[in-house]
N, C-alpha and C positions, 0 to 999 in steps of 0.2 A: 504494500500500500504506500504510494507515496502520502508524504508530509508537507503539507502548504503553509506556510510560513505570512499570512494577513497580516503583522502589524505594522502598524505605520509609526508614524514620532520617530522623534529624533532624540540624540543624547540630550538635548537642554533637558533644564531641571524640572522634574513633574512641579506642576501648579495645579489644585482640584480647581475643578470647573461643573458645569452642567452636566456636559458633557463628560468631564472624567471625575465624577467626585471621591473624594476619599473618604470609603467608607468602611464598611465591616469586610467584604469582598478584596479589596485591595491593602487591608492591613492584613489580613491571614495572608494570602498573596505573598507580603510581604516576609512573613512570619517563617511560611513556609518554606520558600527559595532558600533566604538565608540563615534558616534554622531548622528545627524541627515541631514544625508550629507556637499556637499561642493558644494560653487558658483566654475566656471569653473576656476575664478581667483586662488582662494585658492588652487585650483588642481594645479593649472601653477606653482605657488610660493612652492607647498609641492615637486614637479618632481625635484628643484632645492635643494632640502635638502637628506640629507643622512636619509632612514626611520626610520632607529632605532631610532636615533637623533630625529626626528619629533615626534616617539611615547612617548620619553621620554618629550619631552616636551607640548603635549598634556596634560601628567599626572602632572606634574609639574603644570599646567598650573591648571590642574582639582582640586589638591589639595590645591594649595595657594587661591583659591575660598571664601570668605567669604560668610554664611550664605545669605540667603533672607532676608533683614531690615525686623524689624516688623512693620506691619503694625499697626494701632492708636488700633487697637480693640484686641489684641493679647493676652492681661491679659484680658478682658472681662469675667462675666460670668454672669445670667444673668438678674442678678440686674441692669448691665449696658445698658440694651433693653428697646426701648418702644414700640416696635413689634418683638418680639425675631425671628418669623416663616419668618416673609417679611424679616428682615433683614439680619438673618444669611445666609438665600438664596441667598443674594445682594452679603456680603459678600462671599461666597463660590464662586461666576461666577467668582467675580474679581480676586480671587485669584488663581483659573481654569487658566483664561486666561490669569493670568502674570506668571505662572508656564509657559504656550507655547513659551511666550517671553522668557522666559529663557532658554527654552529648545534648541530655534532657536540661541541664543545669546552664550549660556555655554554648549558644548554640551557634552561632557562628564561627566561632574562632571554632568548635570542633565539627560544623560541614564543612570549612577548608580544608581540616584536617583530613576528614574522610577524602572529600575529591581529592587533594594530591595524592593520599594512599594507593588510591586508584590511576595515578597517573606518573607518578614516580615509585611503580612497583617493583618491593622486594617478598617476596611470599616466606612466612614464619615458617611453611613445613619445610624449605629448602634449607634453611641457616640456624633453625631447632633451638636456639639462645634467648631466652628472657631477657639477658641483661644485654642484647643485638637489639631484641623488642623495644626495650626501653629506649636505647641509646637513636633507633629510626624516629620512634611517635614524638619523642622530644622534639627532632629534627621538624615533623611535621607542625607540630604543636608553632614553636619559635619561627618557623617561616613563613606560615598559612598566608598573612595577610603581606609579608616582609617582602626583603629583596630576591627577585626569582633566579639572577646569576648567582648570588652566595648562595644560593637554595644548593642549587645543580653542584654548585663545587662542591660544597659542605656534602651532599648526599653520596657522591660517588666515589667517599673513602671512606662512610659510617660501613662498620663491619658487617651487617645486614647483606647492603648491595655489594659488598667485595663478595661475599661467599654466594648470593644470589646467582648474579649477573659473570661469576666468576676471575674477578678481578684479583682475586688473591693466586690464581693462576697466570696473569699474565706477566711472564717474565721476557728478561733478556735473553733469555734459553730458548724460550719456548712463548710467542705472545698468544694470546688469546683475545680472539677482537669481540667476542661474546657483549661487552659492558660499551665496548665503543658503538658498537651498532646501534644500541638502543637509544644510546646518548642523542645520537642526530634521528633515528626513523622514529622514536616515540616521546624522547625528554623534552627538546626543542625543536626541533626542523620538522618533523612530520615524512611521512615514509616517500621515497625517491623523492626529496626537494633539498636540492643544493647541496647534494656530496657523491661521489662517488665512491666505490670499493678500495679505491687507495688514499683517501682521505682517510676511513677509518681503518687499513692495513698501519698507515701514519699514526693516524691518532691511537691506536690502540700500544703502539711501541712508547708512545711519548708518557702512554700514561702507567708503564710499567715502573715498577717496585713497591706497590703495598702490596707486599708479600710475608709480613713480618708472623705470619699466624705460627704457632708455637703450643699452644693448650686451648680446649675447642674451651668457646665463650671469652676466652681471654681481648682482649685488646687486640688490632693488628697493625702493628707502626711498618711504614713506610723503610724501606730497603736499600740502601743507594745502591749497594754490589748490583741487586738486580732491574737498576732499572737500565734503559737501553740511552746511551748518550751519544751514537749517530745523529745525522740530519735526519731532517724527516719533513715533508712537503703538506701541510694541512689548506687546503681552499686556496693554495699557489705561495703561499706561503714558505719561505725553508729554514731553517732555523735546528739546532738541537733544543729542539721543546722537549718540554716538560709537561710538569700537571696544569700546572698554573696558566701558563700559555695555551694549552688547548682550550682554556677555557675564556680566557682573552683575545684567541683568534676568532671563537666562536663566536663569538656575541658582538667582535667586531666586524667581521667580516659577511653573517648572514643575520645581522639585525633585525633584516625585514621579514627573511623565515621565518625566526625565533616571534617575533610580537604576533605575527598573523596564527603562526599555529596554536599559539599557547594563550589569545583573545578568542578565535573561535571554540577551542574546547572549552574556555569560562563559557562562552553565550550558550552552546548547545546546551552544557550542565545547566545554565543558571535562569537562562532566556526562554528558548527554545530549538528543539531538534535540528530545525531545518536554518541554517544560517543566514544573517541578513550580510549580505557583504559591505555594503556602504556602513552598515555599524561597525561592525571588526573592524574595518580600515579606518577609522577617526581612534576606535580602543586601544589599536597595534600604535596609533603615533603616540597616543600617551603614555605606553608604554615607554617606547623607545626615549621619550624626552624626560619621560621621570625616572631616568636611567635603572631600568628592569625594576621600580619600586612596585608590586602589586595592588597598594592601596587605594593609589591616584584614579588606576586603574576600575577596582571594585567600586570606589565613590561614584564617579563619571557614568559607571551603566546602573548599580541600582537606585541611583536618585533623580535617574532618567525618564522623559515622558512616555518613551521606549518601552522600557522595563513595566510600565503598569498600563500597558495597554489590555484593553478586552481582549485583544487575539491572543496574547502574552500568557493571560491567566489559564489555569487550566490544560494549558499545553504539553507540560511534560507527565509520564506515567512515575509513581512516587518507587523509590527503591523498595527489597523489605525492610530495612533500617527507616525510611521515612514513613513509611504504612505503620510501622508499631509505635514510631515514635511522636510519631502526631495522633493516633489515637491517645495515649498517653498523656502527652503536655495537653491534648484541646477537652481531655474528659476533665481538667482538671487540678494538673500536675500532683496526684496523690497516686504514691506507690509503696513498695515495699519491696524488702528484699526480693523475694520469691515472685511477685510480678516481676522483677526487672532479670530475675534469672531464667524464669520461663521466656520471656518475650526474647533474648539475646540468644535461648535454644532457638525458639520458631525464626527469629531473623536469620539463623543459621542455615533453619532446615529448609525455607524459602530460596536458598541459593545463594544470601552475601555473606559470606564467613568472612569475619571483620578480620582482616591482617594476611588474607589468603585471596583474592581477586585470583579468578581464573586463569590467568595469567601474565605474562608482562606486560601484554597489553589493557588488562585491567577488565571487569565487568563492562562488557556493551552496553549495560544502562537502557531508559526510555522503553521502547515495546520489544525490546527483547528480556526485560524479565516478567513479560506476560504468557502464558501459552497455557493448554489444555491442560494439563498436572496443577502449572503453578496453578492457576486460576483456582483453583478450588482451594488447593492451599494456603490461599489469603483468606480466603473465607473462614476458613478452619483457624488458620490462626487468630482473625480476628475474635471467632465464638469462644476461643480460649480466655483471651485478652478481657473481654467483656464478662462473662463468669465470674474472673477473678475477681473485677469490679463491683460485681453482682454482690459475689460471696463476703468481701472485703471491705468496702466501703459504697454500701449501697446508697447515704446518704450524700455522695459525691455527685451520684447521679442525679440524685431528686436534685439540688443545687444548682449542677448544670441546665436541668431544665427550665429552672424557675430563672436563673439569670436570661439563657437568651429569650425566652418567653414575656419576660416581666412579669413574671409569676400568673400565668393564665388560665383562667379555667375553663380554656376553651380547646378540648385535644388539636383541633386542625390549627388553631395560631402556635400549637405548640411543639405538633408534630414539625411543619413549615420552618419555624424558627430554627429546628435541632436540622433538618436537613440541607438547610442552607448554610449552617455553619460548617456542616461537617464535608460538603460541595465543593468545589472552589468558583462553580457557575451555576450553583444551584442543580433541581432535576430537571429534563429536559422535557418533562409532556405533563399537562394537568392529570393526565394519568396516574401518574409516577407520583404524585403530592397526592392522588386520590388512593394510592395502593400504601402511601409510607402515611396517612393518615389511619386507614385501617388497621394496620400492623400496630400503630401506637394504642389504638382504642382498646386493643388485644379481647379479652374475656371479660372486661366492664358492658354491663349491661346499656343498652343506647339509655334507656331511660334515665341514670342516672345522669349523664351529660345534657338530655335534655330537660331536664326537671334542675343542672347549675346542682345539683347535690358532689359529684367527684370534683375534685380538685388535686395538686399535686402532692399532697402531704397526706395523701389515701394511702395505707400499703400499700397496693400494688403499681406506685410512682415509678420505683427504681426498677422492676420488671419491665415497666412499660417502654421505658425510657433505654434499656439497654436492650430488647426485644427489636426497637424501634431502629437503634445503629445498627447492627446486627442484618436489618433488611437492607438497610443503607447500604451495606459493604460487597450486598451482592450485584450493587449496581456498577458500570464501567465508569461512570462517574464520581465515584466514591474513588477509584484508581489512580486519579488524577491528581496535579495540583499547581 
């Protein structure tokens, strides 16, 4: 199926209008893209703020961020085990499942996180090290919103990507162009744009001697014996380069590669699937003039009139990581251990095992993690998700309904309310408001709706109410966001 791309606007700064006002639509929207949504409060409190202002200070917010503390085992390596296999598994869940708390808790500064994971991928089962774990997510964490050349340099001698991508094999002996490849067809340049086979035969020599690996999980320093101190010819360039220089030729020499491919994967992730090219090409200059700064960058598109268009909304399919995590923040933000450990299995079993992207090239993302299997098991998971809320704090529900309602004792202004929040365009046929109306009325007898006797503080509120998303989720617009 192709993907048509309707939005118009340009990068100027969203102003609401008639025409585009800023409303409850366009703060989830908001919420969404650059986190993993918003309790109905946070929507109430963003309607009161000027948006530009709000996105500014999400980023602000994303940025002043400190790292994730490390945890006791972080220098570990594994000398420091007396079951290395039992434990690093131990470790790995917990650190699984406080990345989701964080995700729920900082939500921007960890959707950066997640897309670079997916895009400067090194996968946990290849390099098996906690303390490789640690030493990558930090990397993610400190650079999300930073400068994207220190990113790439910094990344491609954290021990993770040397044992990944194989970098701790490429020697003077023996190079291995494995980590060079990826460098230009997936980190920056984008696959056959602006290199050839002997730029990275080059660049893969230049960037030998971190080889220093000696005890698995240890540290791995950099080697002079083995790195290769020949010439070496990168983009016409000659020179006995190094690390450094490769990474100084790159960025000087295919500028305009590097901004356009690394501006289009933000818009596809962040915008929409199908690319606007007049936007990317004003994104890529600012890149390039805010010398690789990322920020300038994320400001410029999401406080764009661009970015909150009606064809905008709505457009991308939500990962499983954003399916459970917006159920989650938008029921409410009330959890608990055991919901957040359940939901981190089902994201798992959904197909995004956080710290594992399929592979180097990361999850295809948008409608391909839709299909006949998944399908149901977003359903499935969601029935999980909602139970637990059912069982757990059922009065989270009644609450959420009475907020987007305004407390109404009228099922269809109530059902309507919970379905549009939970939408990102609402349902799409009077049908669909007349079928998620009945689902809410569930086993209350009509009479008592019509006789004004039910109201939301009846027992069977939080049934009704969780009954009620539960229909929601079976719809393809519930998929969305």
């Amino acid at each position: 199926m192709v993907t048509v791309n309707c939005a118009t606007g340009t990068l100027a700064p969203y102003v609401p209008s008639a025409a585009m006002p800023w409303n409850r639509q366009r703060a989830l929207h908001l919420y969404r893209r650059l986190g993993f949504g918003a309790t109905p409060q946070e929507v109430d409190a963003a309607l009161a703020q000027n948006p530009v202002a709000l996105v500014d200070s999400l980023i602000d917010a994303a940025i002043a961020l400190p790292p994730t503390p490390p945890p006791v085992w972080a220098d570990w390596d594994i000398n420091d085990y007396t079951d290395f296999g039992q434990q690093t598994q131990e470790q790995l869940i917990v650190y699984v499942t406080d990345w989701i708390k964080d995700m729920i808790a900082n939500g921007l500064r960890e959707k950066m996180a997640l897309f670079w994971s997916n895009h400067l991928v090194a996968r946990y089962e290849t390099y098996v090290c906690p303390s490789y774990l640690y030493q990558y997510h930090t990397l993610l964490q400190t650079h999300a919103l930073g400068n994207y050349k220190t990113f790439v340099y910094e990344m491609g001698k954290t021990p993770a990507m040397l044992i990944f991508l194989n970098g701790v094999q490429n020697t003077l002996f023996s190079p291995n162009e494995n980590y060079a490849r990826e460098l230009y067809e997936l980190f920056t340049l984008g696959q056959d744009n602006g290199y050839t086979q002997e730029d990275i035969v080059n660049t893969a020599r230049a960037l030998t001697g971190w080889n220093g690996f000696t005890v698995a999980c240890a540290p791995i320093p950099y080697v002079p014996f083995l790195h290769d101190n020949g010439n070496k010819t990168i983009f016409g360039q000659t020179g006995n380069w190094g690390y450094d220089d490769v990474h100084n030729i790159l960025f000087t020499q295919r500028d305009d590669e590097i901004a356009h491919h690394i501006c289009a994967k933000l818009y596809r992730t962040f915008v929409h699937p199908e690319v606007k090219e007049e936007i990317v090409a004003e994104l890529a200059n600012t890149f390039k003039n805010s010398n690789w700064e990322l920020a300038p960058v994320l400001r410029q598109l999401f406080r764009s009139e661009h970015f909150f268009d009606e064809f905008v909304i709505g457009a991308e399919v939500k990962s499983p990581t954003e399916l459970m995590l917006n159920l989650i923040r938008e029921s409410g933000n009330t959890f608990n251990d055991e919901i957040i450990e359940v939901s981190t299995y089902l994201i798992y079993n959904l197909g995004q095992e956080l710290f594992n992207p399929t592979d180097v090239a990361g999850w295809p993302g948008n409608r391909e993690w839709i299909d006949s299997s998944t399908l149901t098991g977003r359903w499935l998971a969601c029935d999980a998700y909602l139970y637990g809320m059912f069982e757990n704090f059922p009065q989270v529900l009644v609450n959420l309904a009475k907020t987007l309602s305004g407390n109404s004792t009228d099922p269809e202004v109530v059902a309507r309310a919970i379905a549009d929040f939970y939408t990102p365009n609402g349902l799409y046929s009077d049908e669909a408001y007349v079928r998620a109306v009945a689902a809410f009325k569930w086993e209350v007898p009509q009479n008592y709706y019509d006789n004004g006797l039910w109201n939301l503080d009846w027992p069977t509120a939080p049934a009704q109410t969780a009954l009620l998303i539960r229909n929601l989720s079976r719809l393809p617009e519930f998929q969305l966001m």
